[in-house]
N, C-alpha and C positions, 0 to 999 in steps of 0.2 A: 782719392778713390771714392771718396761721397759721391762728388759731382755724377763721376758714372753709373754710381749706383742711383742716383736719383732719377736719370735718363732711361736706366734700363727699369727699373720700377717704380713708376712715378706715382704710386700710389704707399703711402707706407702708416704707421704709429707705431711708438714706442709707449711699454705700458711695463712697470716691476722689471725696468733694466730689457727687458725682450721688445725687440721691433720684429716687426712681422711689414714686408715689403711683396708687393705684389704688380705682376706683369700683366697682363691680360690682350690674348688676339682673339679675334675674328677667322672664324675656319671658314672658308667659302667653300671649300672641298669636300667639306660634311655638313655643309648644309643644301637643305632645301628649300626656296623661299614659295615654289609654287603649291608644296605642301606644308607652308606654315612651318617653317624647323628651319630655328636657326643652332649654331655653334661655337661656343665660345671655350678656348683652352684658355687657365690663368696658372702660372708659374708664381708659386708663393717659397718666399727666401724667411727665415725664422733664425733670428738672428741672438745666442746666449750676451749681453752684456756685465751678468751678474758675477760674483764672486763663485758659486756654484752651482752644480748641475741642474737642470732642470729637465722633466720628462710631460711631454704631449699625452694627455692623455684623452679627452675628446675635443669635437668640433661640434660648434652651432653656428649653422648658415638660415639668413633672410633672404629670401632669392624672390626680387618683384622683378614681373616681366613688364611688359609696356603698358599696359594698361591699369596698374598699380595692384593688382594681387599680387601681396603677399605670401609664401611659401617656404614653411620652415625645414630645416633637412637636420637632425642630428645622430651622433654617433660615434663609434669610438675611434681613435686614430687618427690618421687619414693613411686613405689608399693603402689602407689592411696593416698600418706600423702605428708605435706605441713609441716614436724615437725619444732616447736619452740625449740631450744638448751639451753638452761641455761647457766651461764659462771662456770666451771668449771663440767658438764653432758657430756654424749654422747648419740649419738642415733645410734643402732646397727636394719639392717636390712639384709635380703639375700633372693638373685633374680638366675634366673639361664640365661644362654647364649647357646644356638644349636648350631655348625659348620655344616658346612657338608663336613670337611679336619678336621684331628683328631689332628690338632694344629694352634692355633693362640692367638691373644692378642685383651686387652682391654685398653681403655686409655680415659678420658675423662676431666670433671670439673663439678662443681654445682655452678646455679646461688644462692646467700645466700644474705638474705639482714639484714643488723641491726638494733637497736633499735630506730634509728634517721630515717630510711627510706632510708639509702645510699644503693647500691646495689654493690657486687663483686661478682668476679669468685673464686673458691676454686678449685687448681688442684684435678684430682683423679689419681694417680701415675698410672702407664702403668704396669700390669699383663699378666703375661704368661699363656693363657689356651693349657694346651700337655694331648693329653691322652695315656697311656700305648703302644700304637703301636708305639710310638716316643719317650717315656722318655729314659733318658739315661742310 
C-alpha cells in the first residue's frame, strides 16, 4: 500500500511518528491566466503513527509565488476543524491556493499537541504548485 500511496502523494515527511503526505493539482477551471490567477487544490492526508492521540491544533504556511515573494498564512485548524487523530487513523482534508504567476510552492508545519498536553511542530513537506503554461 506504500507504493500507492507514494504515487497518489508524492510529496510527503514524517516528523514525532506523524506523516503529513500531500496531493496537489492544477485547476484550469478556476483559473484565469489572462487576469493573472492561477488555481491550485492540494489534498493533505495526516497520518497518527504514534502510540496516542494526537490533536491539529494550528497551521503555518510559506506560500512563494513565482517570482519568489514570500507569504505567510497562519491560523487555527484547518478548514474551520481542530481534528483529534487516533494512533494508527489519518485525517484527509483539501483546501485550494490562487497565485497570481502560474507557478510557485508551498511549505509549512502544524502546531499538534498530545494526549499528555505536550505541544510540537509537525513539518508539511514543501510542494510544487506549476500550472500548464510552465509544466515541462
Amino acid at each position: 500500500m506504500s507504493g500507492a500511496l507514494d504515487i497518489l502523494f508524492p510529496y510527503q515527511a514524517t516528523t514525532h511518528d506523524i506523516t503529513v503526505r500531500v496531493s496537489v493539482s492544477f485547476l484550469a477551471d478556476q483559473s484565469e491566466p489572462e487576469k493573472d490567477r492561477w488555481f491550485w487544490a492540494y489534498h493533505i492526508r495526516i497520518e497518527n503513527h504514534g502510540q496516542g492521540p494526537t490533536q491539529l491544533i494550528s497551521r503555518r504556511w510559506i506560500i512563494t509565488d513565482g517570482r519568489g515573494d514570500r507569504h505567510r498564512v497562519e491560523g487555527e485548524g484547518v478548514i474551520g476543524a481542530q481534528p483529534m487523530i487516533m494512533p494508527g487513523d489519518c485525517y484527509d482534508y483539501v483546501s485550494g491556493c490562487p497565485l497570481d504567476t502560474p507557478m510557485g510552492a508551498m511549505e509549512g508545519s502544524y502546531r499538534m499537541v498530545d494526549d499528555e498536553g505536550e505541544g510540537f511542530d509537525v513539518r508539511i513537506p514543501r510542494f510544487d504548485l506549476v500550472g500548464p503554461a510552465v509544466a515541462p
